[in-house]
N, C-alpha and C positions, 0 to 999 in steps of 0.2 A: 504494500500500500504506500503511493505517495503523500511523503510529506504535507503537499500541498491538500489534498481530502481529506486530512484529520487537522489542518487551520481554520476550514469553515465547511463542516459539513452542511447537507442539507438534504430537505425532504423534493421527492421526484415533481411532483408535479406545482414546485415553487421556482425548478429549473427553466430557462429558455428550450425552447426545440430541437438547437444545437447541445445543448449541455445534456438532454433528456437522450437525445441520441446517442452521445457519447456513453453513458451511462450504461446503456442497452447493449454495446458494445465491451464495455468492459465487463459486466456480467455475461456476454458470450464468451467472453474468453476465460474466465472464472468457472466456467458450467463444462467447456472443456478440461481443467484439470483438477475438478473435484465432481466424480462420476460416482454416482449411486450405485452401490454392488450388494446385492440381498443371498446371494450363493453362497458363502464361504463356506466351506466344505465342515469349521469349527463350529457355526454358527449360523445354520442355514435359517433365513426367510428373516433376519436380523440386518435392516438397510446400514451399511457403515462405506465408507471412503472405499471407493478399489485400489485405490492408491494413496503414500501417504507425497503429497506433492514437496517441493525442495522446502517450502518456506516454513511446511509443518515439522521440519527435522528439528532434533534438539540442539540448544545453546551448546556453547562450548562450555559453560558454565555447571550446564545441567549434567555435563558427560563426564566435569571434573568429581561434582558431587557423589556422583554415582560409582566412579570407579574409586575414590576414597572409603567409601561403605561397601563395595563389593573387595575390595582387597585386607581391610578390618574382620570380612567375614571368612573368607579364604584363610587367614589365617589363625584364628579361629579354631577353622575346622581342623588344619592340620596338628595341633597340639592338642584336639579336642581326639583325635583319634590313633594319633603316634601314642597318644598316652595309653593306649590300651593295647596297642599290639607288642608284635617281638620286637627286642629291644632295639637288637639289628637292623632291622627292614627299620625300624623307628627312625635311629637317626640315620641311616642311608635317605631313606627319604625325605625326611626335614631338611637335611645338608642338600638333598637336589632344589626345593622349592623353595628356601630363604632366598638366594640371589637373587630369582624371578618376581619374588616381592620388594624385594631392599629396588633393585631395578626401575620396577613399577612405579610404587614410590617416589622415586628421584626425578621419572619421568614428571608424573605428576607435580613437582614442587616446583618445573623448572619453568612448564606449561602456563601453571598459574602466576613466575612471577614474569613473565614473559607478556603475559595480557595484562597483569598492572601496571608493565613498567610506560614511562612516556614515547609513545614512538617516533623515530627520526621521520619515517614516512608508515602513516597509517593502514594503506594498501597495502605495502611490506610485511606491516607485522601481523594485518589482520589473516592476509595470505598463509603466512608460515604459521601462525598461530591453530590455522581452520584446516591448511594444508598436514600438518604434524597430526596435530590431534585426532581427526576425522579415521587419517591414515591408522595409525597408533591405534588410537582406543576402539576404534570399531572394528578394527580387525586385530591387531597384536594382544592385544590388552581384553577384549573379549575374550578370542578363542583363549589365550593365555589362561586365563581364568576360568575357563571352562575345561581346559586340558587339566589343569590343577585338581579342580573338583572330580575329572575324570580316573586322574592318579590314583587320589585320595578313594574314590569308591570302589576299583577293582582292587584296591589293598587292604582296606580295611573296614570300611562301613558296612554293616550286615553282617558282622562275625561275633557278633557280641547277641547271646542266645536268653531267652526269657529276663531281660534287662530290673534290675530293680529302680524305684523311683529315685537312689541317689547317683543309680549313671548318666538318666535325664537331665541332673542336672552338673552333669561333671561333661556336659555339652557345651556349657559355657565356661570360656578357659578365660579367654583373654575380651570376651563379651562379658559384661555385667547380669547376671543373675537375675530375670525381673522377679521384681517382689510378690506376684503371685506366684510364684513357685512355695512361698510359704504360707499363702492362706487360701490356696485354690479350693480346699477341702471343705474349709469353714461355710457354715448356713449363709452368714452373713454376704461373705465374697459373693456366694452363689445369687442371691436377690440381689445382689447390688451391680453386678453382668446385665437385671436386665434395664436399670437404669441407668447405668454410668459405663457401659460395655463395648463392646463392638460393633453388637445390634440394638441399640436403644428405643427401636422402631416398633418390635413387635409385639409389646407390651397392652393388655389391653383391660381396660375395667370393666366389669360384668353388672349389667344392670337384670341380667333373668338367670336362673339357672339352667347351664347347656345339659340336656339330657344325655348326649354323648361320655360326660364326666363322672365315673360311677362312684362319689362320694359321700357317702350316708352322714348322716348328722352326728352319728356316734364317734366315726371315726374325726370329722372334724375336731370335735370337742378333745378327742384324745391328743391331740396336737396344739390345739389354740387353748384347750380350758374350758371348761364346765361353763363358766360365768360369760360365754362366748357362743351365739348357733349362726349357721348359715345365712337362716331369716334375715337377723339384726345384722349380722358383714352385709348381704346384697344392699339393705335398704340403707346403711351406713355408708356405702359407697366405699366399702374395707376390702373388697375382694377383686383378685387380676389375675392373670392368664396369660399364659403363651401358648398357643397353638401352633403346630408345625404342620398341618393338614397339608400343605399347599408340595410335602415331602414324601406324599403318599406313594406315587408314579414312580418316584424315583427307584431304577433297576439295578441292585448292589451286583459288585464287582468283584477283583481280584487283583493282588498287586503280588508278585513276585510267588503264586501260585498261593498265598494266602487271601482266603475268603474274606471280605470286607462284611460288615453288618448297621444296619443301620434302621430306625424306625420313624414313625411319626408323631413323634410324644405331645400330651397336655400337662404342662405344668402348673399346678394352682399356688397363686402367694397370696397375702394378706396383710393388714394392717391389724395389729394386735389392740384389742378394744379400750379407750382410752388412749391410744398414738401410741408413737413408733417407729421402730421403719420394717419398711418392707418385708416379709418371714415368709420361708418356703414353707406350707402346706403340706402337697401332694404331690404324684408325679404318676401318671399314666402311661406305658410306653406303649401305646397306639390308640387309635382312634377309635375305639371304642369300651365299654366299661370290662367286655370279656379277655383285654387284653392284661387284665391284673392292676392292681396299684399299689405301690409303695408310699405311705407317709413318712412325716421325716421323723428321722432318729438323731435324737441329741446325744443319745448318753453313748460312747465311745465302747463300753464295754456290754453293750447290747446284742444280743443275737442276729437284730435286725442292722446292725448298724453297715456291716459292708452293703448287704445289699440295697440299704438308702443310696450309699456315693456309686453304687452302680450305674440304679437309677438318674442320680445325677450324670455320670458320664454319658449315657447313652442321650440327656437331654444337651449337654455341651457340645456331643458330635452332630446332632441336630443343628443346634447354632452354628457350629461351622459350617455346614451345607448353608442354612437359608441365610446367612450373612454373608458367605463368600458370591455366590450363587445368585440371590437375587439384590440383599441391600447395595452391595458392594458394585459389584460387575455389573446387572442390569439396569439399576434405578439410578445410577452415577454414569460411570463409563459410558453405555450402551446407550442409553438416553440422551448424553451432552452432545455425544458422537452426531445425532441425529441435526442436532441444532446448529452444528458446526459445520456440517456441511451443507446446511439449508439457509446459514447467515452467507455463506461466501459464493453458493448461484441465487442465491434471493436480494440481498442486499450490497446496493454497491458501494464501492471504496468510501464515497465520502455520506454513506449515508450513517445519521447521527448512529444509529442502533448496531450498524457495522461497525462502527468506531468505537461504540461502548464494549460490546461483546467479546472482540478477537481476543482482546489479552487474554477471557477467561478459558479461551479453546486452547493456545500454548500448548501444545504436547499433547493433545488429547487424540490424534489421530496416530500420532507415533507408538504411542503407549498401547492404545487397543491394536494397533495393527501386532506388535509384539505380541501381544498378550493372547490374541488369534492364532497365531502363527507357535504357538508355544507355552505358555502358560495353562490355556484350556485344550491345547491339542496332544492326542492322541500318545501318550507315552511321556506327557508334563507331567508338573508338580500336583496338579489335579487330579490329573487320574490318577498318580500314584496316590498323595494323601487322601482324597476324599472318596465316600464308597460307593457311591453310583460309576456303574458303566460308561465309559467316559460319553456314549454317543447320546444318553439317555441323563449326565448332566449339562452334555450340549443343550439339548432341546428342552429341557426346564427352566434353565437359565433365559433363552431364549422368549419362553413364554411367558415370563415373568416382564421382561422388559417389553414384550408387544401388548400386555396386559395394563403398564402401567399408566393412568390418569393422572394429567399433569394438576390437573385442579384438585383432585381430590388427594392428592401427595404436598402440594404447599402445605407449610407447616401448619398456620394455625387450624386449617381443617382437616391435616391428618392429625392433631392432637386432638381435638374436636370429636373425632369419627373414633378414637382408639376410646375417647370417657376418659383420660389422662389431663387434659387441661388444667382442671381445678388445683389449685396450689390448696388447699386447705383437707381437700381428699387426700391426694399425693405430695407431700409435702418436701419429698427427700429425690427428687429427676432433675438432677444435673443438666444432663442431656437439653429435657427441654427449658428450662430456665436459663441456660448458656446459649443457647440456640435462638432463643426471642429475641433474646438483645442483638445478636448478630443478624439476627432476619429484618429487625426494626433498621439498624444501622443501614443496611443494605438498600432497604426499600424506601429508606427515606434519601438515600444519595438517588436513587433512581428516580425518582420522582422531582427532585431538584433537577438531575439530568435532560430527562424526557422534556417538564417545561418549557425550559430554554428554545427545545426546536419545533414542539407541537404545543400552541399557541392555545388553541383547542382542541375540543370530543371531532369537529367536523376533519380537522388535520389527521387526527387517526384514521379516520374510517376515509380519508380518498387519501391515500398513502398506497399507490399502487403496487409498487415494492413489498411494504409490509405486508397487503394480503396475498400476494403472491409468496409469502412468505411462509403465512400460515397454513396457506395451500398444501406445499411442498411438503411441510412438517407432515400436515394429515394425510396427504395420499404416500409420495414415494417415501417419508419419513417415519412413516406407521406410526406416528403420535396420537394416541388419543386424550378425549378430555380438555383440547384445546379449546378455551372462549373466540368468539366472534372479538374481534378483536376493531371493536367501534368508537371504544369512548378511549381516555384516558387513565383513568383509574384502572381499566382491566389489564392495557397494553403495560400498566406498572404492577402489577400484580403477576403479570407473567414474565415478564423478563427480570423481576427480583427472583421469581423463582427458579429462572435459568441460573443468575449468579450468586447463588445460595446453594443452591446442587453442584455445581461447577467450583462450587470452593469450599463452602462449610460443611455441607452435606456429606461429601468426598471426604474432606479431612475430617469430620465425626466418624466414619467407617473405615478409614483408610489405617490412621495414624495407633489405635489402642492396637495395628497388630503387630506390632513389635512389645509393647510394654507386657499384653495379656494374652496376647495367642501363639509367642513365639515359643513358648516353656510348652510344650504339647501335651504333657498330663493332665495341663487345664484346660486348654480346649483343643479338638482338632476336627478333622475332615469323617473318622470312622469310628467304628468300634472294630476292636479285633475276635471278638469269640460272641458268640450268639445272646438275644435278650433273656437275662436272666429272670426266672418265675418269683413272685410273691411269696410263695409259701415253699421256697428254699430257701436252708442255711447256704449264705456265702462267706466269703475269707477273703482276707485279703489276696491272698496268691489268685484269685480267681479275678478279681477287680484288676491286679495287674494285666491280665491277659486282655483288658479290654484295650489299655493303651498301644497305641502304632509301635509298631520293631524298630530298635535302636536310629537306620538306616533311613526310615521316613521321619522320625522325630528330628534330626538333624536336619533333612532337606527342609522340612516346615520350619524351623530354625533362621536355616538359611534367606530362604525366601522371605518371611514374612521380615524381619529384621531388616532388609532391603527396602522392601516397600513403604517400611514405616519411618525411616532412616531420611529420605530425603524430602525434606523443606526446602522448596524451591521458590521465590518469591514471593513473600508474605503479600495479604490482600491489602488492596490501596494501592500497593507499588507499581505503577500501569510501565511498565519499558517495553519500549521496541526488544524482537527478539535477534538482533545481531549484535556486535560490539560495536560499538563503543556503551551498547546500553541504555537509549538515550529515552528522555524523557517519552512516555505516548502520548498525551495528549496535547495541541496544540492551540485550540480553541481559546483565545482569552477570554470567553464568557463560562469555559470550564476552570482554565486553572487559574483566574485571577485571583487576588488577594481577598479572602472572605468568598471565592465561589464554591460553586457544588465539591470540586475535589478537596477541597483546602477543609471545608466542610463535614468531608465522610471522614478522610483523617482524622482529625478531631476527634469524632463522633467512635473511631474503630479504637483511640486512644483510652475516650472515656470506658468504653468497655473493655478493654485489656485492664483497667483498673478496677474495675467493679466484679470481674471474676477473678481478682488478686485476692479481695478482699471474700469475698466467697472462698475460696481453695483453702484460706488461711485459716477458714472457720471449720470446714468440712471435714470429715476425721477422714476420709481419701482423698486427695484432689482431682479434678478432675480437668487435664492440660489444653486436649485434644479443640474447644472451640475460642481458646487464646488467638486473638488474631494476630499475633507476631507470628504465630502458631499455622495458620489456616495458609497453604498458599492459593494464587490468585486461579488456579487451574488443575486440571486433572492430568498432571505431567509425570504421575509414578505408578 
């Protein structure tokens, strides 16, 4: 995009006939090298880029961050598993793979001081800069890295037989330890996943009783207390739910000739009478009352107590599926994806809403195209950690993001629609009380935004562009749920929602899975040994069997530690994405002194301070909608 479209953008039909032409023109040439592809063989009937065009590649910046966190993780692994083998092959191998990191490393130091230093001539260094690196890290420094991991698993990952829970964490050598490694177990941790977790989403208050939940009143009371019945929770507004129904289809698998298992749990929590926080109940492992249920066991030296955290595990491999699967990939990724290629053949260079948008696409075509191509394909991290059949968590994943209503996913009426709204119900949701403010902040810059160039409700609705916009999204973009998009108020209700999803939303699912999903005892993709019955004694030795084999515990390690690792451009920070970095917006009715951007700053400021003062009170904190925190796109 030229400079000169983001000084004074403008709406199409405020253009001369010559400018309106031009416009037409540029969008044909835009329409050529961002082509709708709904086949990918990972992800069929799911519209995303067929290609990711040059300008959607990553920063050099982005490449640095990334192979800094992939080389921390590399190594890592190699002392996380020379420590277990023979001593010999130990350090015969350590002694081959240090150089290749000490190397790495240096490469990396020299890269970075190379792009800060001042240049004699700008083309020069930006050349050798984009020249080295590209070279380097995309090929050298990849495969490199991949050769490493490759070493490292045909020598020793997977030799380590029936693991106990302190190998899991003798995974983390030279990585920090997350702190749920020691309270994964606890009741507490376990409700607090589904308010402060990775999935904060699917949490939901129960205004009837579902007959599907086979929990008699007796059994409540055994759990909450006598001075406690179902009745008074419903009409008290004390009772909440996870259902994973939507996990029913999904067809388990097989990773390395071990059987995966996995189900469709209902988990009941509650608000202890009098307040509280949040208390696991019950836990059903499948969708109906015949499939058994497990209340919870407090007392450690109870008969029932393994088979309570069985229970539990088998609803955390749950959450890994429908957080990986749909919060994560579908309703972020798969979804911005849509908008991001319908911003750049629907709206042209200098129109305001194409100016607003691009930053938050950054990397969002590079990223799914990876993530396509490998992550959810055929012999990835996917199929190996999670337990569906990989073609069969293609096509869920998939249905979930053709399924998704943009209207009825904005926050305040998917808070709304879950019965979770009320602060005085639910008193102790992070998530969504971290998430208003950042939603308010958002939508109030957008609406400063929007102003500026649509005057009025008549300016939106003959915006030809725009509806040709929306167009796009609901046929070739399979969007549903989208408003007619007439007045003003709705055109800002939908594109806060785009840059809400495209950066907080993302980083609320994105970022808790390094701190809580990368310790894989606490949550993962499977269960390893079949759903254990109610009215059997379990043990622990039998609870261990449910966790992943040494070999995948590490890969989800790996992985997820990656994804969660890279902070790439906090939100507010709008730059061009080439060096020198330069400001994006050019508009002086955007960035003047006291306008709309000077403005959201501010505004993202006051709220990095008001969830300071939250964290500090919070007996966990909760980091992940910090907007130094949040970056401006879906670039990991």
């Amino acid at each position: 995009m030229s400079l000169f479209s983001r000084v004074r953008p403008t709406l199409p039909q405020n253009d001369s006939p010559a400018a309106q032409q031009q416009r037409q023109e540029a969008l044909l040439d835009e329409q050529s090298k961002y082509v709708w592809k709904d086949d990918f063989e990972t992800l069929p009937g799911i519209p995303l880029a067929a290609s990711v065009p040059r300008d959607d590649r990553p920063t050099i910046t982005w490449l640095l961050e990334v192979a800094d966190v992939g080389i921390d993780i590399v190594a890592n692994q190699i002392l996380a598993q020379t420590g277990r083998g023979d001593s010999l092959k130990s350090q015969t191998a350590a002694a081959a793979i240090r150089p290749h990191l000490d190397s790495m490393r240096q490469t990396i130091a020299t890269i970075r001081s190379e792009q800060k230093a001042t240049p004699d001539s700008p083309l020069r260094i930006v050349d050798h800069v984009a020249g080295t690196l590209l070279s380097l890290h995309r090929s050298r420094l990849d495969n490199e890295l991949k050769t490493l991991q490759n070493m490292i698993a045909a020598t020793y990952l997977g030799k380590l037989e029936n693991p106990s829970l302190e190998q899991y964490r003798k995974l983390f050598v030279t990585l920090p330890l997350p702190a749920i490694a020691d309270t994964f177990m606890d009741d507490a941790t376990f409700a607090r996943m589904r308010v402060a977790g990775p999935n904060s989403v699917l949490i939901a208050g129960l205004s009837a009783w579902p007959l599907k939940f086979g929990l008699s009143e007796a059994q409540y009371q055994s759990v909450m207390g006598t001075n406690d019945s179902l009745a008074s929770a419903l009409t008290e507004q004390r009772l909440y739910w996870l259902d994973y129904e939507e996990l029913s289809t999904l067809k388990t698998g097989t990773t390395g000739g071990k059987p995966k298992f996995l189900c469709a749990p209902l988990a009941l929590f509650a608000i202890p009478k009098g307040g509280g926080a949040l208390t696991p109940v019950a836990i059903q492992l499948g969708q109906s009352p015949a499939d058994g249920l497990f209340l919870r066991v407090s007392d450690q030296n109870s008969p029932d107590w393994w088979s309570w955290q069985m229970a539990k595990t088998f609803v955390q491999a749950a959450e890994g599926n429908y957080h990986e699967l749909f919060v994560h990939l579908a309703r972020t990724h798969l979804v911005i994806e849509a908008f991001a290629v319908a911003t750049h053949r629907r709206l042209a260079p200098e129109h305001p809403l194409n100016v607003l948008l691009l930053p938050h696409f950054e990397g969002t075509l590079f990223i799914n195209n990876s993530a396509a191509g490998s992550l959810i394909a055929e012999g990835g991290p996917i199929d190996h950690i999670f337990a569906g059949q990989i073609t069969s968590t293609q096509t869920l994943a998939g249905s979930d993001r053709l399924a998704f209503d943009v209207t009825a996913h904005m926050l305040p009426n998917d808070l709304a629609s879950r019965r979770v709204a009320d602060v005085a119900a639910l008193p102790d949701y992070p998530y969504r009380d971290d998430a208003l403010l950042v939603w308010q902040a958002i939508q109030d810059w957008v609406r400063q935004y929007v102003s500026v160039y649509y005057l009025n409700d008549a300016n939106v609705a003959g915006d030809t562009e725009l509806q040709g916009w929306r167009d796009e999204l609901l046929g070739l973009g399979k969007i549903k749920g989208l408003p007619e998009l007439k007045d003003r108020e709705t055109l800002i209700s939908v594109v806060t929602m785009v840059i809400f999803t495209a950066s907080a939303q993302h980083a609320a699912v994105n970022f808790p899975q390094k701190d809580l999903m990368s310790f894989a005892p606490a949550i993962s993709g499977a269960a390893w040994a079949p759903v254990p019955k109610p009215d059997q004694p379990q043990s622990e030795a039998a609870w261990l069997k449910l966790l992943p084999p040494i070999k995948e515990a590490q890969e989800q390690l790996n992985v997820l530690w990656l994804l969660g690792s890279v902070h790439y451009r906090p939100l507010g920070d709008y730059r061009v994405n080439h060096w020198p970095y330069l400001p994006w917006f050019q508009d002086p009715r955007i960035t003047g002194k006291n306008g709309p951007l000077a403005r959201f700053k501010l505004a993202l400021k006051a709220v990095e301070m008001e969830i300071d003062n939250r964290n500090a009170e919070r007996e966990v904190p909760y980091p992940y909608l910090q907007p130094s925190l949040i970056p401006t796109s879906i670039n990991i």
